[in-house]
C-alpha positions as CSV (number, residue, x, y, z in Angstrom):
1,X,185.3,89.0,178.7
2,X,182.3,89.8,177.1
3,X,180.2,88.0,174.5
4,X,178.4,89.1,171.5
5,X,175.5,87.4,171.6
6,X,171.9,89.3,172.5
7,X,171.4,92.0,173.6
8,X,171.6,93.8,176.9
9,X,168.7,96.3,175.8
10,X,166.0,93.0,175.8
11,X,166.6,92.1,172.5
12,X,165.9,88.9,170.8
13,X,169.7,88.4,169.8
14,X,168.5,88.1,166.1
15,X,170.5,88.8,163.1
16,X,169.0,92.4,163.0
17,X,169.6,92.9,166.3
18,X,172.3,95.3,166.4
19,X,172.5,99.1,166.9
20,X,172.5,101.7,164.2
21,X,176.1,102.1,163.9
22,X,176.5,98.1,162.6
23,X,178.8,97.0,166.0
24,X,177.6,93.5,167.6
25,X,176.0,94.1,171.1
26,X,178.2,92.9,174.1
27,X,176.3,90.7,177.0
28,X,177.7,91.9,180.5
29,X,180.1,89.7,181.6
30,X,179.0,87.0,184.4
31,X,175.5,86.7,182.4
32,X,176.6,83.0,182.3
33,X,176.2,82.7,185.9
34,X,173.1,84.6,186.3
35,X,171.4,82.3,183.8
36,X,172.8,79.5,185.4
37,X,171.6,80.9,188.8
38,X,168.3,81.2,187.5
39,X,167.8,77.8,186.1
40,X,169.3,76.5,189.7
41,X,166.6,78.8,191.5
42,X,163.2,77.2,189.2
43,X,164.9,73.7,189.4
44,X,164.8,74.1,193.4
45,X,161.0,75.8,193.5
46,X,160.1,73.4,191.4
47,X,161.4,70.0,193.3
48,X,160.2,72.3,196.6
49,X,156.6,71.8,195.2
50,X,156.9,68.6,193.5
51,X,159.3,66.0,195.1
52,X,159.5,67.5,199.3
53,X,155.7,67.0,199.9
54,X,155.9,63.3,198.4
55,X,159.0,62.4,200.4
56,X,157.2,63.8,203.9
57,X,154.3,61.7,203.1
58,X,156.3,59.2,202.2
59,X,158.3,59.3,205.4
60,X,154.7,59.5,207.3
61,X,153.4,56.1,206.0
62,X,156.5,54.3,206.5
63,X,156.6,55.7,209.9
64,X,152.9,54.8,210.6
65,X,153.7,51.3,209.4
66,X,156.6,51.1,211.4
67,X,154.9,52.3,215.0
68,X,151.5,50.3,213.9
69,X,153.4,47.5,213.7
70,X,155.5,47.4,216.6
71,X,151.8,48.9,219.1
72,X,150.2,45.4,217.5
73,X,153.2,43.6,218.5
74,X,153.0,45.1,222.2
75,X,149.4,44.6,222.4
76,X,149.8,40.6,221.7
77,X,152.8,40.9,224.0
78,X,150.8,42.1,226.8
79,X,147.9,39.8,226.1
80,X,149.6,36.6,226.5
81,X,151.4,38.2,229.8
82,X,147.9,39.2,231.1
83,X,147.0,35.2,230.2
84,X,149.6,34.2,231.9
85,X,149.5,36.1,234.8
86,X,145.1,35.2,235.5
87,X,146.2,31.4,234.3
88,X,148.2,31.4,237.5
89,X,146.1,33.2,239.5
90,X,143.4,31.1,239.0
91,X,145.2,28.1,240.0
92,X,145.6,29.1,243.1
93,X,142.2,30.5,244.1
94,X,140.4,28.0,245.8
95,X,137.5,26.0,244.9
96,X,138.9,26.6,241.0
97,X,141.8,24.6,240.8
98,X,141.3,20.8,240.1
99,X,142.9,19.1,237.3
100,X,145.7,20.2,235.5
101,X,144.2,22.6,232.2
102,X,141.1,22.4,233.8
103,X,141.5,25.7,236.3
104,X,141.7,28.0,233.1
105,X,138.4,27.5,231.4
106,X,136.9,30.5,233.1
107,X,140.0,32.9,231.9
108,X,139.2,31.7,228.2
109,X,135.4,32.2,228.6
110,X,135.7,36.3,230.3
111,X,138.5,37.0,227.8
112,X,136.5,35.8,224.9
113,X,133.5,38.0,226.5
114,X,135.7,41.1,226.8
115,X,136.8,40.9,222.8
116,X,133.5,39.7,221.6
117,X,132.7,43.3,223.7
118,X,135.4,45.3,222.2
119,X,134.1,44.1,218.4
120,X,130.7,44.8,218.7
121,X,131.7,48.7,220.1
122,X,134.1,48.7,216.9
123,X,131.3,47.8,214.8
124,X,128.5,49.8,216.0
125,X,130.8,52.7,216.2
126,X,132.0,51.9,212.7
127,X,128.9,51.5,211.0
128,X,126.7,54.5,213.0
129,X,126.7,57.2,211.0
130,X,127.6,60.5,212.9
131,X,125.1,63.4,211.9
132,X,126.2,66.6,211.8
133,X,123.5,69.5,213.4
């Protein structure tokens, strides 16, 4: 079934637009699916340039949160094993064992050396300013 409403000719579908012999011009039938088809079509370019990028950076910080999170977790992990471990071994080496808690001081002392060390790269890399030639 057709409808009279515009004009298949690119008309505006005004009150004038008709042709000479006074009949109302007939849209092709289906024309409510090709406008419908074409709103669907800019609705889905337009949330393809608007709402996809947001949700992949979305999904990227939540991600980076996620496995940040869980590598900090690991490193404390294996920093209390490594503790653990030299606290041991250093009980048994001769000559450093004594009394009990007293066998560990020098564990305490190298791995407050060794971050102290790791800080002081992380700030000097940090604050040196790199100089592009």
């Amino acid at each position: 079934m057709a409808s009279s409403i515009g004009s298949p000719s690119g008309g505006t579908g005004g009150p004038g637009d008709q042709p000479p012999n006074g009949t109302p011009v007939l849209l092709p039938d289906g024309w409510v699916g090709t406008v419908t088809d074409k709103i669907v079509t800019t609705v889905d370019s337009v949330r393809a340039k608007t709402t996809v990028p947001i949700e992949k950076a979305g999904r990227v910080v939540i991600w980076g949160l996620l496995i940040a999170t869980a590598g900090i977790g690991l490193l404390v992990a294996l920093l209390i094993l490594l503790l653990r471990v030299a606290y041991e071994a250093a009980g048994r080496i001769p000559g450093i064992s004594g009394e009990a808690g007293r066998s560990v001081w020098i564990i305490d002392v190298l791995l407050g050396v060794g971050l102290i060390a790791v800080g002081v790269l992380f700030v000097k890399k940090g604050t040196n300013p790199h100089h592009e030639d």
